[in-house]
C-alpha positions in Angstrom: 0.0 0.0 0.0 1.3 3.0 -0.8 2.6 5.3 1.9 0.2 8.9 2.5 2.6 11.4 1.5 1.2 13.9 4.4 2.6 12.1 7.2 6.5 11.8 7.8 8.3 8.6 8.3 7.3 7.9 11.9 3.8 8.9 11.2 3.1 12.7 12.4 0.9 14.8 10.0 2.8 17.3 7.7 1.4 20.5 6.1 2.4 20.1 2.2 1.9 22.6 -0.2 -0.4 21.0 -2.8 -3.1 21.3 -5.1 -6.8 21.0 -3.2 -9.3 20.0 -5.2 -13.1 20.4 -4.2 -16.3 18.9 -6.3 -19.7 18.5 -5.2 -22.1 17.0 -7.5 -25.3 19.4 -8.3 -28.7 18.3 -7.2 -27.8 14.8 -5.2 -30.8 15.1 -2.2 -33.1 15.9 -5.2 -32.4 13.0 -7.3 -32.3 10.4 -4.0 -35.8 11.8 -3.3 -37.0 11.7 -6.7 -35.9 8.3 -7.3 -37.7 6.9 -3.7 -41.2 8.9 -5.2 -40.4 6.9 -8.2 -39.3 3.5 -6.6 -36.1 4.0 -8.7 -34.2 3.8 -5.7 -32.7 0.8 -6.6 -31.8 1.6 -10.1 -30.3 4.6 -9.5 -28.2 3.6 -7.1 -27.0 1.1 -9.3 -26.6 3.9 -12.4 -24.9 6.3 -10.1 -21.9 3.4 -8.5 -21.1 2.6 -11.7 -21.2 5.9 -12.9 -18.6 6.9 -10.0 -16.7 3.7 -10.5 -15.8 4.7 -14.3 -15.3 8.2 -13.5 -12.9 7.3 -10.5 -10.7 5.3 -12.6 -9.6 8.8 -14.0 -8.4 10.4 -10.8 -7.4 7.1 -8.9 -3.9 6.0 -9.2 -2.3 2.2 -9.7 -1.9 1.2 -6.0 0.5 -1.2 -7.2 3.4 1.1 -9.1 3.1 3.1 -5.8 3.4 0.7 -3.2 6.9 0.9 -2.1 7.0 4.9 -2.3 4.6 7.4 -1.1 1.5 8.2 -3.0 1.4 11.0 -5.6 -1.9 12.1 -4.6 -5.0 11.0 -2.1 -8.6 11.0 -3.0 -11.4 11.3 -0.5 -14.9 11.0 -1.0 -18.2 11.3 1.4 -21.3 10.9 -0.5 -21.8 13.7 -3.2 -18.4 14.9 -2.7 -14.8 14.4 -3.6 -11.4 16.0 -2.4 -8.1 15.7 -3.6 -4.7 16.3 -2.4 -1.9 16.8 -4.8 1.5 17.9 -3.0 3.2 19.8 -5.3 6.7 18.9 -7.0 9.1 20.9 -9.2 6.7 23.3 -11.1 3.2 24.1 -9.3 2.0 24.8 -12.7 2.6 21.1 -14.0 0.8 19.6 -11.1 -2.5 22.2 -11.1 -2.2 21.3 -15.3 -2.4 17.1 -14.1 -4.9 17.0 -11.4 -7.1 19.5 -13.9 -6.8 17.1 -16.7 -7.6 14.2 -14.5 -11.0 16.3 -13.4 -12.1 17.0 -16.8 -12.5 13.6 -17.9 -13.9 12.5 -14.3 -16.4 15.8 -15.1 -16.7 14.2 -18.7 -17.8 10.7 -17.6 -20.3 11.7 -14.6 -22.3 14.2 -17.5 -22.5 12.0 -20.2 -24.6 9.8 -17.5 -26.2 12.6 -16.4 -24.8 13.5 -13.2 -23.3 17.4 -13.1 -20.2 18.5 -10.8 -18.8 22.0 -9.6 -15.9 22.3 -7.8 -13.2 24.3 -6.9 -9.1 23.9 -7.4 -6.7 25.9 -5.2 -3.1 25.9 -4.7 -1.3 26.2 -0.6 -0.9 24.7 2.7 -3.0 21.0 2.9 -3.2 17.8 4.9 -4.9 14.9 4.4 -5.7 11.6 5.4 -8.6 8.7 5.6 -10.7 11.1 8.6 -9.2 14.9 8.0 -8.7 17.0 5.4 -7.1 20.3 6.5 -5.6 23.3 5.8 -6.2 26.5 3.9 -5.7 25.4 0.6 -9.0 23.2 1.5 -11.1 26.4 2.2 -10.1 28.4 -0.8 -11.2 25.1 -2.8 -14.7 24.8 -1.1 -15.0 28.8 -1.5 -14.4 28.5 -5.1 -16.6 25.4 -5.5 -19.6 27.1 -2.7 -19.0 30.8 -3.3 -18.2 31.4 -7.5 -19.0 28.1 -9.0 -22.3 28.5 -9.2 -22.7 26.6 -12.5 -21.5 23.3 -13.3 -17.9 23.8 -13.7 -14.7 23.3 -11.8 -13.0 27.4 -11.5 -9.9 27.7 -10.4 -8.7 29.9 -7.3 -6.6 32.5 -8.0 -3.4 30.9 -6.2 -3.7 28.0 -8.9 -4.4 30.7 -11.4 -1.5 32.4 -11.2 0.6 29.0 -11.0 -0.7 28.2 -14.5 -0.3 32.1 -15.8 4.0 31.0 -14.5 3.9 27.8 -16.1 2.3 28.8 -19.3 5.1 31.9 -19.6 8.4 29.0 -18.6 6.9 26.7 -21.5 5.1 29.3 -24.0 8.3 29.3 -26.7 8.6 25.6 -26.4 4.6 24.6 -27.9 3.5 28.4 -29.0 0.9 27.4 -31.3 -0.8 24.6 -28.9 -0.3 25.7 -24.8 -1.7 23.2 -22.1 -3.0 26.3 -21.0 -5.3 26.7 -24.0 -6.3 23.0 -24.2 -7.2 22.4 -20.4 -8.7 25.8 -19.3 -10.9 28.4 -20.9 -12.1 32.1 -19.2 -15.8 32.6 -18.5 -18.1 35.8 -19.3 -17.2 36.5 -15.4 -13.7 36.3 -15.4 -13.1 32.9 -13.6 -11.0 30.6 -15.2 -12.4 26.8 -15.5 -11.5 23.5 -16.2 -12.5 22.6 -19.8 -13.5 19.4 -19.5 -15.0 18.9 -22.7 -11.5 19.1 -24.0 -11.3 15.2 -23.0 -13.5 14.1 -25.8 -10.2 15.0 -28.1 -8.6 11.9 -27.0 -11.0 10.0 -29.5 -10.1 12.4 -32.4 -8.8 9.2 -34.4 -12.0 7.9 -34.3 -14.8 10.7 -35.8 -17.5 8.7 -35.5 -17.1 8.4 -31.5 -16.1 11.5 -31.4 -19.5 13.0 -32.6 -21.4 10.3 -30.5 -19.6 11.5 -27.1 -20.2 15.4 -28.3 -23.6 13.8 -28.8 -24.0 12.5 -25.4 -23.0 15.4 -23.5 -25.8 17.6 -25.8 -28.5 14.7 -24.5 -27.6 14.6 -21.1 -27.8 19.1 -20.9 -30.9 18.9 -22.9 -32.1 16.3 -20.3 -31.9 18.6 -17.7 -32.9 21.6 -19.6 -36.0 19.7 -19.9 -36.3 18.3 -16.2 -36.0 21.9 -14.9 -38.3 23.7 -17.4 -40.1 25.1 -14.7 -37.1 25.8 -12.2 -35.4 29.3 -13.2 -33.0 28.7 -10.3 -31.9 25.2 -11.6 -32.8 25.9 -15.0 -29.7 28.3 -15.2 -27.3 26.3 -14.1 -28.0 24.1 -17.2 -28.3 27.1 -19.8 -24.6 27.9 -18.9 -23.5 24.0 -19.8 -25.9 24.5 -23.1 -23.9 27.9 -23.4 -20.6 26.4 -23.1 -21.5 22.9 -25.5 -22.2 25.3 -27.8 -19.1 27.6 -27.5 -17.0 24.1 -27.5 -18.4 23.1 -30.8 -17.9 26.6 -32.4 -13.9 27.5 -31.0 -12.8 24.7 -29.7 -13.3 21.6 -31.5 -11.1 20.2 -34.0 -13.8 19.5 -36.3 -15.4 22.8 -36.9 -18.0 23.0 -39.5 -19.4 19.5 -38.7 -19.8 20.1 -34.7 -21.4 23.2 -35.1 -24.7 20.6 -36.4 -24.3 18.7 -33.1 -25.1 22.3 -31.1 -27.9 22.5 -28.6 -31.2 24.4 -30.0 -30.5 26.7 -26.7 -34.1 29.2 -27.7 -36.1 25.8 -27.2 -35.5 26.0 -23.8 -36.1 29.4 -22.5 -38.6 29.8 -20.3 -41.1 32.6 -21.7 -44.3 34.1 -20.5 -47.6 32.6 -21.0 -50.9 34.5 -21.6 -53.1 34.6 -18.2 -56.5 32.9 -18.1 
């Protein structure tokens, strides 16, 4: 078993600087209530641990390769939530860049089966260990994930911010046309900078046709809750922003331009509007 890299050789905690990550996944007591009304209990429960289970594989790490040296990272988890420590190395940037990569596609996997994260990623001082996270890089996570979040998307705080602005300036003349900057991140209409997770479909560029079926996936699963929340500004929101950035993907992002832009979601459908008064 590999050895929890924030405790010292005889055991005692240690403060590491390290990437904290914070997600929470959006609207968990609804859907455990909704599923009992139905008497889906059962079958989402099932839907959701499998769900998790191919999602996890993306941010676990092979207990075996580790288990002679301490781990690179821990991952805790309590019902709708999930932390992660990441004690930093060389190059801050590098590590905020891995751990942000390894979110998108966990981001990826949970929407295309219809289950929506935020979170938060924060750079400083952590601990953690199988009953306590702690520390204060843990509370700027959580206040990025409570606090600015708001939608589903993982933002970053500004101490990881500003450790990707350093890393993309020490690697800019070596990749100029391509950053990992550019690929991982992108900058909302508020300023906040978040984790583009839908960046992870490119690892199937070889292959267009499952390309277009994931980009497809991701459109049913927003439009699925566009529809669920019709009548819900509140919620309904939260969704128009993941129609609003489907749709941005498939316009500036995506490596297949002209045909992605026919996979868009028909975002006017969905608007609520006012309705005459009997």
């Amino acid at each position: 078993m590999a050895r929890n890299p924030y405790k010292d050789a005889d055991g005692h905690p240690l403060l590491r600087k390290s990437v904290a990550v914070f997600v929470d996944m959006l609207g968990y007591a609804d859907l455990i209530e909704t599923a009992h009304k139905e008497a889906k209990d059962l079958d989402v429960l099932n839907l959701l641990r499998k769900s998790l289970d191919d999602a996890f594989q993306h941010i676990n790490f092979s207990p075996e390769i580790w288990a002679s040296a301490p781990a690179p990272w821990l991952v805790k988890s309590f019902s709708d939530n999930v932390v992660v420590g990441l004690p930093t190395r060389e190059h801050d940037g590098l590590d905020v860049e891995l751990i942000s990569g390894r979110f998108g596609t966990f981001q990826l996997d949970l929407a295309l089966e219809g289950f929506f994260v935020r979170g938060g990623i924060a750079l400083g001082d952590l601990y953690l260990d199988e009953e306590i996270v702690f520390g204060p890089a843990l509370i700027d996570a959580h206040n990025c994930e409570s606090l600015q979040a708001v939608n589903p998307r993982v933002v970053l705080h500004g101490s990881a911010e500003k450790a990707i602005e350093a890393e993309f300036k020490r690697t800019e003349h070596l990749i100029p046309s391509m950053p990992a900057y550019n690929r991982c991140f992108c900058r909302d209409a508020d300023g906040l900078l978040f984790v583009n997770y839908l960046s992870s479909i490119t690892e199937f560029e070889y292959d267009d046709r499952i390309y277009f079926e994931t980009l497809d996936r991701h459109r049913t699963s927003v439009e699925a809750k566009l529809s669920e929340f019709s009548t819900d500004t509140r919620i309904l929101s939260k969704y128009l922003w993941s129609a609003s950035y489907h749709n941005w993907f498939c316009d500036v992002l995506t490596p297949h331009d002209d045909e992605a832009r026919s996979h868009k979601i028909d975002v006017p459908r969905f608007l609520p509007c006012p309705r005459a008064s009997r």
